[in-house]
C-alpha positions in Angstrom: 19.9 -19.4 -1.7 22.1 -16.4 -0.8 24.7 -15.8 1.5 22.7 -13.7 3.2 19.6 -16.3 4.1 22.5 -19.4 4.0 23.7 -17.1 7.4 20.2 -17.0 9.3 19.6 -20.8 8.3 22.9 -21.6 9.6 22.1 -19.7 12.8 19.4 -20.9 13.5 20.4 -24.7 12.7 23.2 -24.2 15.4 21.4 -23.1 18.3 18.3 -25.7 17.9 21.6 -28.5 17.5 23.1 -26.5 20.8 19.9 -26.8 23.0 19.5 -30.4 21.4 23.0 -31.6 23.4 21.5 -29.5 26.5 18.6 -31.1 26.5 19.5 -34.9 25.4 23.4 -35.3 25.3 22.6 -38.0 22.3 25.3 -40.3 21.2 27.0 -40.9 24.5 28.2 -37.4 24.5 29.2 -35.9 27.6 28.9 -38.1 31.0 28.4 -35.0 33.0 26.5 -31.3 32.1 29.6 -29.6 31.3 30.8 -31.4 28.8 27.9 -31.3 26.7 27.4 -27.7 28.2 30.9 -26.7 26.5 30.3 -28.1 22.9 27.0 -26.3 22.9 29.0 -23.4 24.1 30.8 -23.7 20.9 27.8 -23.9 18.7 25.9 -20.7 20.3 29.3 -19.1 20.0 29.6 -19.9 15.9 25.2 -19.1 15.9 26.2 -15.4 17.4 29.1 -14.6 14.8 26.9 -16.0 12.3 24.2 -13.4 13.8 26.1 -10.7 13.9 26.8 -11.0 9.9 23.5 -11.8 8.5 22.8 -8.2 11.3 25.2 -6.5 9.3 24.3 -7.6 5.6 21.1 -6.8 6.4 22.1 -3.1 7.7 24.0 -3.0 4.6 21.2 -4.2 2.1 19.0 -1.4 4.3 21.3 1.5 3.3 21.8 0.6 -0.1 17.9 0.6 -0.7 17.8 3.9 1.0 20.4 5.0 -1.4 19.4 3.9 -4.2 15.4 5.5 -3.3 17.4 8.4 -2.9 18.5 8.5 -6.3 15.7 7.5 -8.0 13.6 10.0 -6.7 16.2 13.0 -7.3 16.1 11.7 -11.0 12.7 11.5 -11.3 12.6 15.4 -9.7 15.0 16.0 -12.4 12.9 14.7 -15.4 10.0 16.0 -14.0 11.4 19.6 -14.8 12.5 18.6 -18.1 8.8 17.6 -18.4 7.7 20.6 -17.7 9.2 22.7 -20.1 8.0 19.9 -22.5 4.8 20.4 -21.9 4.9 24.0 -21.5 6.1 23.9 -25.3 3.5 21.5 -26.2 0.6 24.1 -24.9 2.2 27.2 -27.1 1.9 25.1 -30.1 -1.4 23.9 -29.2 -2.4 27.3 -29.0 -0.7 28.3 -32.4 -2.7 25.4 -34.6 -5.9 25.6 -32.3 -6.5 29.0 -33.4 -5.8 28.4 -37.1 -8.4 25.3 -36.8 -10.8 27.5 -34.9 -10.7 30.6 -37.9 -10.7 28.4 -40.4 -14.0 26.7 -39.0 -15.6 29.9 -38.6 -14.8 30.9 -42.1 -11.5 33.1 -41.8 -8.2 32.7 -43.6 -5.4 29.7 -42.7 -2.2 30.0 -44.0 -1.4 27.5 -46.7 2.9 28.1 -45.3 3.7 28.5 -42.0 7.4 28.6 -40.6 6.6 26.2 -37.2 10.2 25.4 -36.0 10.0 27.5 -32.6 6.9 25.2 -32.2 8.7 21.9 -32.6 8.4 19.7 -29.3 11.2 20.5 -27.1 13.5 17.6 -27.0 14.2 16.0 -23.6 18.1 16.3 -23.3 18.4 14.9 -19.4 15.8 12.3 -19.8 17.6 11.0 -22.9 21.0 10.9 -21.6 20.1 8.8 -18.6 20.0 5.5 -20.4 20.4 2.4 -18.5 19.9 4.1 -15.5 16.2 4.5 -16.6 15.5 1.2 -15.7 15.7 2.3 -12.2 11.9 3.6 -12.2 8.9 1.1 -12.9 8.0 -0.2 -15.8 4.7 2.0 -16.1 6.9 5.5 -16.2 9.5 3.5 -18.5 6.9 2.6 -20.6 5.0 6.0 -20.1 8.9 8.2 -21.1 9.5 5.9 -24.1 5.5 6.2 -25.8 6.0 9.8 -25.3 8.9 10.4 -26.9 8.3 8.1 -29.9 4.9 10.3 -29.8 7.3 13.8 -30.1 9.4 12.2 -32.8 5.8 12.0 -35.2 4.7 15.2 -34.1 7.7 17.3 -35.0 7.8 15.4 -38.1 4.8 16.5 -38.9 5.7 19.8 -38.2 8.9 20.1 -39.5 7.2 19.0 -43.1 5.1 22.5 -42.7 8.2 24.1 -42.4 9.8 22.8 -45.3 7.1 23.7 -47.6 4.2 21.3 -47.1 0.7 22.7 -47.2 -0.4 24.0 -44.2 -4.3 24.4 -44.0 -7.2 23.5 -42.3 -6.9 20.0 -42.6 -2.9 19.9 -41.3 -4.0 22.0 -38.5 -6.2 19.7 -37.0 -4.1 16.9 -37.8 -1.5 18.7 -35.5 -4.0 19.2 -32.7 -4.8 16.3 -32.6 -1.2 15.1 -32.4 -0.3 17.6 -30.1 -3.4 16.8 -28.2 -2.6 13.2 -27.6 0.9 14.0 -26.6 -0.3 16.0 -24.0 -2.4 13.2 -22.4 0.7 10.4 -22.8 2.9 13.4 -20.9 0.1 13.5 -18.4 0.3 9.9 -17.7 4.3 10.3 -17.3 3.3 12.9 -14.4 1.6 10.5 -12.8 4.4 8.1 -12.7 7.3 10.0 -12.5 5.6 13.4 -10.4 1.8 13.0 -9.6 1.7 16.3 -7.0 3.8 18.4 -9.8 2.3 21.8 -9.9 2.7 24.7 -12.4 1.1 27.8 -13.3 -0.1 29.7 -16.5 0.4 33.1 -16.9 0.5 33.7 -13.6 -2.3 31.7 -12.7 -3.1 29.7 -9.4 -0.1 26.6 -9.3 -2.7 23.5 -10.6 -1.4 20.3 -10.9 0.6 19.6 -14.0 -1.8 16.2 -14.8 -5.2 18.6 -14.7 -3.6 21.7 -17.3 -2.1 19.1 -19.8 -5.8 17.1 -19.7 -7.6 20.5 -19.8 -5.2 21.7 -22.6 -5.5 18.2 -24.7 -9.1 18.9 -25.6 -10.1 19.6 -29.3 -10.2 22.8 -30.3 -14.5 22.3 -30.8 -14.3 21.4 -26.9 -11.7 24.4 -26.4 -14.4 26.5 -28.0 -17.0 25.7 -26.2 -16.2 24.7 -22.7 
C-alpha cells in the first residue's frame, strides 16, 4: 500500500478510534467527559494533519497527471507532423509506380532502370529520437509507430535495389504499389492513434482528414483506375 492510501486509512482509523472514546470511554478511561474528550482531541488533531497530506499528495499526483497529459499530447502533435510529410512522400511515390503499372497494363513502355532515391520513404527523424519517452503513448500507437516503420525500412529497400541497378518493370512496379499501398494504411492506423481529426490538403484541395486520403490513396492502381 502506498504512502498515499497508508494516510487516508490512517485518517480515517483515528477519527472512528476518536468518536469510539466519545461515545464509550472503554478501558476505564476517563471518569468525567473531558478527559476522554481531550485524548480524542488528540486523535482528530493527528486525523486532520494526516488529512491535510493525503489533500496535498493528491493535489500533487493531480498536477503531475495534467503535466504529464500535457506532454504527451504536444508530442503526439509533434509526430503527427512528422507524419505528415511521411505520408505526403508516400503518395508522390505511389503516384510515380502507379502510373508505370497503369502504362504497362495498357500496353505502353516501363522502364527496365529507374533512379527512385527522391522517392524513398522519408525517414521519421523526431519520432525516432524520442525513444523511451515513446512509451508515454498507448500501446496501440506504439505498436502502430514501430509496424510502420519496420514497414518503411522494406519498402525503401525495395526501392533502393531499383536504384542500384535492379530491374525495374511491370512486375517491380506493382510490387512497390503494393508495398507503398500497405504502408499507407499502417500510417493511417497511426493517425488514428496518435491524431484522428488531422487534416491536410492536396494540391490545394478541401483540408480531408489525413486517415480518409491515405485510405483513398492505398488503393491498387486497377481500383485507382477505375474508381
Amino acid at each position: 500500500m502506498t504512502r498515499f492510501h497508508i494516510d487516508l486509512v490512517l485518517f480515517a482509523a483515528l477519527v472512528m478510534f476518536g468518536w469510539f472514546l466519545l461515545a464509550c470511554r472503554p478501558w476505564g478511561i476517563g471518569h468525567d467527559q473531558a478527559e476522554a474528550a481531550s485524548l480524542a482531541g488528540a486523535l482528530f488533531g493527528g486525523a486532520a494533519l494526516l488529512s491535510g497530506n493525503w489533500i496535498n499528495r493528491a493535489n500533487d499526483r493531480f498536477k503531475a497527471a495534467q503535466e504529464e497529459a500535457g506532454q504527451v499530447e504536444k508530442l503526439k502533435t509533434m509526430i503527427a507532423s512528422e507524419l505528415v510529410n511521411v505520408g505526403c512522400g508516400l503518395m508522390s511515390a505511389k503516384q510515380l509506380v502507379d502510373a508505370a503499372v497503369i502504362s504497362a497494363r495498357a500496353g505502353g513502355q516501363v522502364p527496365d532502370a529507374l533512379d527512385l532515391s527522391l522517392y524513398r520513404p522519408r525517414q521519421m527523424p523526431f519520432t525516432c529520437s524520442l525513444g523511451t519517452k515513446l512509451l508515454a503513448l498507448e500501446r496501440e500507437a506504439i505498436d502502430a509507430i514501430a509496424t510502420l516503420q519496420s514497414n518503411l525500412a522494406v519498402t525503401r529497400q525495395g526501392m533502393d535495389e531499383v536504384t542500384a541497378g535492379s530491374r525495374f518493370g511491370l512486375l517491380k512496379a506493382a510490387s512497390l504499389s503494393e508495398s507503398l499501398g500497405h504502408d499507407m494504411a499502417v500510417l493511417a492506423e497511426v493517425f488514428t492513434h496518435i491524431a484522428p481529426t488531422r487534416t491536410f490538403s492536396i494540391a490545394d484541395a478541401v483540408p480531408e482528414l489525413a486517415t480518409e486520403i491515405l485510405k483513398r490513396a492505398a488503393k491498387p492502381p486497377a481500383e485507382l483506375e477505375h474508381p
